[in-house]
C-alpha positions as protocol buffer text, in pm:
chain_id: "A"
residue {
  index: 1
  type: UNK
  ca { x: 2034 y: 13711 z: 15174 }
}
residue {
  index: 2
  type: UNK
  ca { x: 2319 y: 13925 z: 15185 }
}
residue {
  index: 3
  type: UNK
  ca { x: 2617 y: 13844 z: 14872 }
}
residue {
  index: 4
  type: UNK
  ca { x: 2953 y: 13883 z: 14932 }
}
residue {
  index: 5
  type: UNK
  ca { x: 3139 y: 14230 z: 14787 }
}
residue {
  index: 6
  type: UNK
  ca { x: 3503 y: 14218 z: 14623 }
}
residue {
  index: 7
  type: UNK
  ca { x: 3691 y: 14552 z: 14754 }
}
residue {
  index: 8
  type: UNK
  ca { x: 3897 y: 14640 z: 14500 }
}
residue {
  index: 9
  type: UNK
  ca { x: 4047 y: 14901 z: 14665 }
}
residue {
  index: 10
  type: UNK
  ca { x: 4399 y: 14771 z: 14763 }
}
residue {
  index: 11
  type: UNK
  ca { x: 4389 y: 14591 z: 14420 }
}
residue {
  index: 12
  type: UNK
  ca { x: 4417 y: 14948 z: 14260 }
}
residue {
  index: 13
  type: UNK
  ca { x: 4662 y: 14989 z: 14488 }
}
residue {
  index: 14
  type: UNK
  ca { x: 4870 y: 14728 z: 14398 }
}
residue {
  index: 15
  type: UNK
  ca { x: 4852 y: 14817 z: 14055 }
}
residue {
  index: 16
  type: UNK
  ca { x: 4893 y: 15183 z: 14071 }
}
residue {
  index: 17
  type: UNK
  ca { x: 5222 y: 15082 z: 14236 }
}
residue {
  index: 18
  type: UNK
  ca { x: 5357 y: 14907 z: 14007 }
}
residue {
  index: 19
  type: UNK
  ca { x: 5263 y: 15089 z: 13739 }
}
residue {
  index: 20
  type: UNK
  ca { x: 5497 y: 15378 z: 13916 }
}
residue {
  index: 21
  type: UNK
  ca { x: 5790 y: 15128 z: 13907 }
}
residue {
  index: 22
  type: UNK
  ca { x: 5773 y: 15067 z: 13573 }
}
residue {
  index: 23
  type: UNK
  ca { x: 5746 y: 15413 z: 13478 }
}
residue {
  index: 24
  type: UNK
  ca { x: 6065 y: 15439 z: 13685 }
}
residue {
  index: 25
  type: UNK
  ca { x: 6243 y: 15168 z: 13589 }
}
residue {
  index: 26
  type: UNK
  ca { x: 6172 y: 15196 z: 13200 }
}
residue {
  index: 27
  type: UNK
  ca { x: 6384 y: 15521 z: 13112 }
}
residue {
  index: 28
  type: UNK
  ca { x: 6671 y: 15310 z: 13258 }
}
residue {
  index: 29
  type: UNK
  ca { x: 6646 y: 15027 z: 13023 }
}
residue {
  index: 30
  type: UNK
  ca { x: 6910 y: 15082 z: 12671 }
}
residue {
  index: 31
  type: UNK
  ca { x: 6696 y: 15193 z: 12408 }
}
residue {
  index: 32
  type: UNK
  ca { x: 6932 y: 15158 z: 12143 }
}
residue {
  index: 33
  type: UNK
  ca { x: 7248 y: 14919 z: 12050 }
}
residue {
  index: 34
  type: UNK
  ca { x: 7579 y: 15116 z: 11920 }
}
residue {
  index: 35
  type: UNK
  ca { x: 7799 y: 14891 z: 11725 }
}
residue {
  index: 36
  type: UNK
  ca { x: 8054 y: 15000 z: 11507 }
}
residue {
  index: 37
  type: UNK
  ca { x: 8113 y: 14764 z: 11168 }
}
residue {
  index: 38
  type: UNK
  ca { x: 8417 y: 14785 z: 11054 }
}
residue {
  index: 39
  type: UNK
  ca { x: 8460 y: 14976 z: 10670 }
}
residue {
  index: 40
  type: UNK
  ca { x: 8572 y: 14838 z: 10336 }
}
residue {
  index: 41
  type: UNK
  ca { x: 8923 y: 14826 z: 10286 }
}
residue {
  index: 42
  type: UNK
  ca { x: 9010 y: 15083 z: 10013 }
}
residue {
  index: 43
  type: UNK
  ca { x: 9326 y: 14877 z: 9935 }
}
residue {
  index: 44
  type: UNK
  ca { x: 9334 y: 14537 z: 9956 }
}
residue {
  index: 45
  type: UNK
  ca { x: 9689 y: 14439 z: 9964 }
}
residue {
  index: 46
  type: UNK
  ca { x: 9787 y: 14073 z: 9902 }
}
residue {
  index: 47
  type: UNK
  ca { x: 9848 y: 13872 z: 10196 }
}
residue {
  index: 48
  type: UNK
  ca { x: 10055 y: 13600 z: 10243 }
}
residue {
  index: 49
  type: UNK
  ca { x: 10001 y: 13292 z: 10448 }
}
residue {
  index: 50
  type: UNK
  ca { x: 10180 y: 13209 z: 10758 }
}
residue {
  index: 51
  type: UNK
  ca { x: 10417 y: 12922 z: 10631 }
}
residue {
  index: 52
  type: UNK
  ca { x: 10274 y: 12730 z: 10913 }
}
residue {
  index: 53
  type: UNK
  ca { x: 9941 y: 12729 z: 10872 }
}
residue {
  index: 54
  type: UNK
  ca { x: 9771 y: 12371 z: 10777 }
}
residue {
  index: 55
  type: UNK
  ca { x: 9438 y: 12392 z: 10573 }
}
residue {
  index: 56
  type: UNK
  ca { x: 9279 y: 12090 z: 10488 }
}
residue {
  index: 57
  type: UNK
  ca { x: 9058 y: 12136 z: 10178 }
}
residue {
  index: 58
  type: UNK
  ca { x: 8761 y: 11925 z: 10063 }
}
residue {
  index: 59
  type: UNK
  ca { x: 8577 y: 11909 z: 9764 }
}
residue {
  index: 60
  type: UNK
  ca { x: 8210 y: 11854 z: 9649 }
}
residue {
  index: 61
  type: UNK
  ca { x: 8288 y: 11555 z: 9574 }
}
residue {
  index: 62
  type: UNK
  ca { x: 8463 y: 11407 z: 9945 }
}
residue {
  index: 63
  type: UNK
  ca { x: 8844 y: 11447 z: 9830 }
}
residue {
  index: 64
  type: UNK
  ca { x: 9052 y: 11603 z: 10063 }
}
residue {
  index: 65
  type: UNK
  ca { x: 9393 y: 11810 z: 10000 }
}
residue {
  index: 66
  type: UNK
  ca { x: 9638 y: 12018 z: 10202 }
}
residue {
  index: 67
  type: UNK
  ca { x: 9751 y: 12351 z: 10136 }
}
residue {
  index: 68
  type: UNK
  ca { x: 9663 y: 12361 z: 9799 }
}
residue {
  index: 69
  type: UNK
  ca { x: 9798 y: 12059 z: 9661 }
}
residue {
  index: 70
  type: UNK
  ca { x: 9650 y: 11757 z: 9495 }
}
residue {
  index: 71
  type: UNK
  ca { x: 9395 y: 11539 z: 9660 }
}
residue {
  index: 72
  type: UNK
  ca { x: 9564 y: 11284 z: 9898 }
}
residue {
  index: 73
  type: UNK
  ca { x: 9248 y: 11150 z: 10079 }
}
residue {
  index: 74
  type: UNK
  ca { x: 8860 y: 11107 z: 10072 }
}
residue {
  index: 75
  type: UNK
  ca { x: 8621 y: 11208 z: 10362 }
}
residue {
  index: 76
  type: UNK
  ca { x: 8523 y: 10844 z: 10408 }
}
residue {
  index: 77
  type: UNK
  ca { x: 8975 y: 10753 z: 10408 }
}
residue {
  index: 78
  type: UNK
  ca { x: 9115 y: 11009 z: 10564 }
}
residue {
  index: 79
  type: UNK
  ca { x: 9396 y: 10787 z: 10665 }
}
residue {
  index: 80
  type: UNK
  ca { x: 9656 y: 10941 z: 10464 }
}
residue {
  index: 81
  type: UNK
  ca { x: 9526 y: 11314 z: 10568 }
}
residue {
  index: 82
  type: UNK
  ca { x: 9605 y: 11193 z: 10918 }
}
residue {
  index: 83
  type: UNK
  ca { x: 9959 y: 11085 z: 10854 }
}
residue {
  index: 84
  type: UNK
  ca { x: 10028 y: 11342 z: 10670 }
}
residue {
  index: 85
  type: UNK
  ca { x: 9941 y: 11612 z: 10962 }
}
residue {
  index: 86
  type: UNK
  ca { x: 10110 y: 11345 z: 11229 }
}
residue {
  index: 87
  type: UNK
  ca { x: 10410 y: 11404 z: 11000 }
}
residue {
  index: 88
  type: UNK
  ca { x: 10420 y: 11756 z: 10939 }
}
residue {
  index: 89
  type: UNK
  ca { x: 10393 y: 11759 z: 11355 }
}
residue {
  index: 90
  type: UNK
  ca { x: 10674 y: 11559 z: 11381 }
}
residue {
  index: 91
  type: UNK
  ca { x: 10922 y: 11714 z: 11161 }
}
residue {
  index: 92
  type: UNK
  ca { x: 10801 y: 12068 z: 11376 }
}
residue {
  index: 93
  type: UNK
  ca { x: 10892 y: 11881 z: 11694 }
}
residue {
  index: 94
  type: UNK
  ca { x: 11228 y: 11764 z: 11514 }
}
residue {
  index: 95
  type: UNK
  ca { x: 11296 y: 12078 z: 11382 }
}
residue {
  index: 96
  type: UNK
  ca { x: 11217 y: 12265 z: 11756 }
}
residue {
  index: 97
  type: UNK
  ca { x: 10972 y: 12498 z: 11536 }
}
residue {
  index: 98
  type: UNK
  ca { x: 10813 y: 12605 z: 11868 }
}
residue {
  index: 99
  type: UNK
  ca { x: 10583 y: 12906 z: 11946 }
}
residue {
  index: 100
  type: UNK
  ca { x: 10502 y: 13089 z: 12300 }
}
residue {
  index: 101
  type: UNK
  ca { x: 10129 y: 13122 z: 12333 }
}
residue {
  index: 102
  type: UNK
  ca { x: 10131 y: 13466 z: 12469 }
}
residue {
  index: 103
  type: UNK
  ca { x: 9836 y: 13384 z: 12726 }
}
residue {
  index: 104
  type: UNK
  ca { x: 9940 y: 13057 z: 12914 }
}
residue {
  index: 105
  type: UNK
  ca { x: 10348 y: 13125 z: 12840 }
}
residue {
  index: 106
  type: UNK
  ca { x: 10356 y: 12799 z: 12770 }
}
residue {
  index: 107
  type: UNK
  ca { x: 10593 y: 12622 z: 12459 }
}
residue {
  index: 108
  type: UNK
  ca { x: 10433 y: 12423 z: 12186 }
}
residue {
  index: 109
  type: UNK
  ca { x: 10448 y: 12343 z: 11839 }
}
residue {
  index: 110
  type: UNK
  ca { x: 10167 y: 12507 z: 11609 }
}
residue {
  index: 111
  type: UNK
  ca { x: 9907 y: 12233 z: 11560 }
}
residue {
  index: 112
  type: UNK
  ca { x: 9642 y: 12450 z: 11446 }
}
residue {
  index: 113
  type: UNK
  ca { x: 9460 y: 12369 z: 11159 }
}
residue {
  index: 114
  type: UNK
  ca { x: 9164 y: 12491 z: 10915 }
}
residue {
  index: 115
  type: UNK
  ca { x: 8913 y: 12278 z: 10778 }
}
residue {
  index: 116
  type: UNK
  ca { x: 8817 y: 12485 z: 10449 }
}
residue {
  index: 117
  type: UNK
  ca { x: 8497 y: 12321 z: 10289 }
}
residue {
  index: 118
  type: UNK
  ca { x: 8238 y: 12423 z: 10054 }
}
residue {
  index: 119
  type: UNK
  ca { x: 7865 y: 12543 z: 10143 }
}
residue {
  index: 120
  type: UNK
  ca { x: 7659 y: 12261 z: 9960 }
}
residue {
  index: 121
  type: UNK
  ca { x: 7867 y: 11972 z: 10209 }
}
residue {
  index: 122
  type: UNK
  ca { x: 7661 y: 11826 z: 10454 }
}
residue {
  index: 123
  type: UNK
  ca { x: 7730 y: 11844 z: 10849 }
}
residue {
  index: 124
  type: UNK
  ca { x: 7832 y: 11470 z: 10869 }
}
residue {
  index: 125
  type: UNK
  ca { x: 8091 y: 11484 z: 10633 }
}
residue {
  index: 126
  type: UNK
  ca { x: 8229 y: 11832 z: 10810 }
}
residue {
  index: 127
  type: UNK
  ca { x: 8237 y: 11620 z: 11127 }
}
residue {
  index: 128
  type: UNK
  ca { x: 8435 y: 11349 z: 11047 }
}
residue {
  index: 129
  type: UNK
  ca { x: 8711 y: 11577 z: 10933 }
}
residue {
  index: 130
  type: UNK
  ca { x: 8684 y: 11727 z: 11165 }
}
residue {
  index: 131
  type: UNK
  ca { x: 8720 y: 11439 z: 11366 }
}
residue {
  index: 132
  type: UNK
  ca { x: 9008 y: 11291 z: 11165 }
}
residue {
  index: 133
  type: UNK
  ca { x: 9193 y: 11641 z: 11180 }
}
residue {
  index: 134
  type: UNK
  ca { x: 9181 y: 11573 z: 11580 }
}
residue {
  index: 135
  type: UNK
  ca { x: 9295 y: 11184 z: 11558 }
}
residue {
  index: 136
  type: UNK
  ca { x: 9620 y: 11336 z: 11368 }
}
residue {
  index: 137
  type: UNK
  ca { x: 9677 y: 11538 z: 11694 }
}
residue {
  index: 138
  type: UNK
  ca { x: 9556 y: 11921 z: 11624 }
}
residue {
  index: 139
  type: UNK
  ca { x: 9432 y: 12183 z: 11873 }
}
residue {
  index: 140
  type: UNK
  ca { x: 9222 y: 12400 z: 11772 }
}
residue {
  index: 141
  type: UNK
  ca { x: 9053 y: 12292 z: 11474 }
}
residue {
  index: 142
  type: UNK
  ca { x: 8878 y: 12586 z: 11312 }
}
residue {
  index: 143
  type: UNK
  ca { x: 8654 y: 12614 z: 11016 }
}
residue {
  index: 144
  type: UNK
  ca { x: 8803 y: 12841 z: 10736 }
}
residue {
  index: 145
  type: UNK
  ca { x: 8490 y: 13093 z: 10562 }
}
residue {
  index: 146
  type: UNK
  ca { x: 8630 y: 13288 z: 10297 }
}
residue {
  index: 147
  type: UNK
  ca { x: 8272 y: 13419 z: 10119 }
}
residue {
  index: 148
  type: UNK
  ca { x: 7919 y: 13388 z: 10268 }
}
residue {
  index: 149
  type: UNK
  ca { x: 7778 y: 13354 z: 9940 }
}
residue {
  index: 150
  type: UNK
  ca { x: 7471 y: 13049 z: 9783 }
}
């Protein structure tokens, strides 16, 4: 009884084409990433803050301040963190202490504000300042990181 034969033949083919495309196609492919990283500073100048920048501080242990002044709040009140920033809104609208975002053209009061908290705070309690930050009308909300260090 005769058995059946596999012809390999245009499965070497198949493969000796391919392995021509890839041969091709590989010098084509980046081989390396250029970045540039931007160099130490060799004088670092003092800065000072824009006078309408809003940075709501927390603590280790859930107070939260403003700007560097004393504790007004807690992470689990925030109440008087969000009428404070409702306020400090207001008296910009009052005071028609507007800015032109230079993409959009558009007119607006600055309502952005940093949330500056240290490494060891959990997620949760970043979120509802985050949250709280929002309910007192900001937009954006960033997160402030001054060192990456443990």
């Amino acid at each position: 009884m005769n058995q059946p034969e596999i012809n390999v033949t245009p499965l070497i083919d198949v493969l000796l084409v391919l392995l021509i495309i890839f041969m091709i196609i590989t010098p084509t492919r980046p081989s390396r990433l250029e970045t540039r990283v931007p160099s130490e500073p060799a004088d670092a100048l003092p800065v000072k803050p824009n006078p309408d920048t809003i940075i709501v501080n927390a603590d280790r242990n859930g107070s939260l301040s403003v700007n560097q002044s004393d504790p007004i709040a807690t992470i689990a009140e925030p109440d008087a963190l969000v009428s404070l920033i409702r306020e400090t809104f207001a008296e910009r609208t009052e005071n028609h202490a507007f800015r032109t975002d230079s993409k959009t053209g558009k007119t607006d009061i600055e309502r952005t504000v940093f949330i500056k908290a240290p490494k060891g705070l959990d997620y949760g309690s970043v979120a509802r300042i985050v949250d709280a930050v929002k309910l007192a009308g900001a937009s954006p909300v960033s997160l402030q990181i001054d060192r990456l260090e443990k």
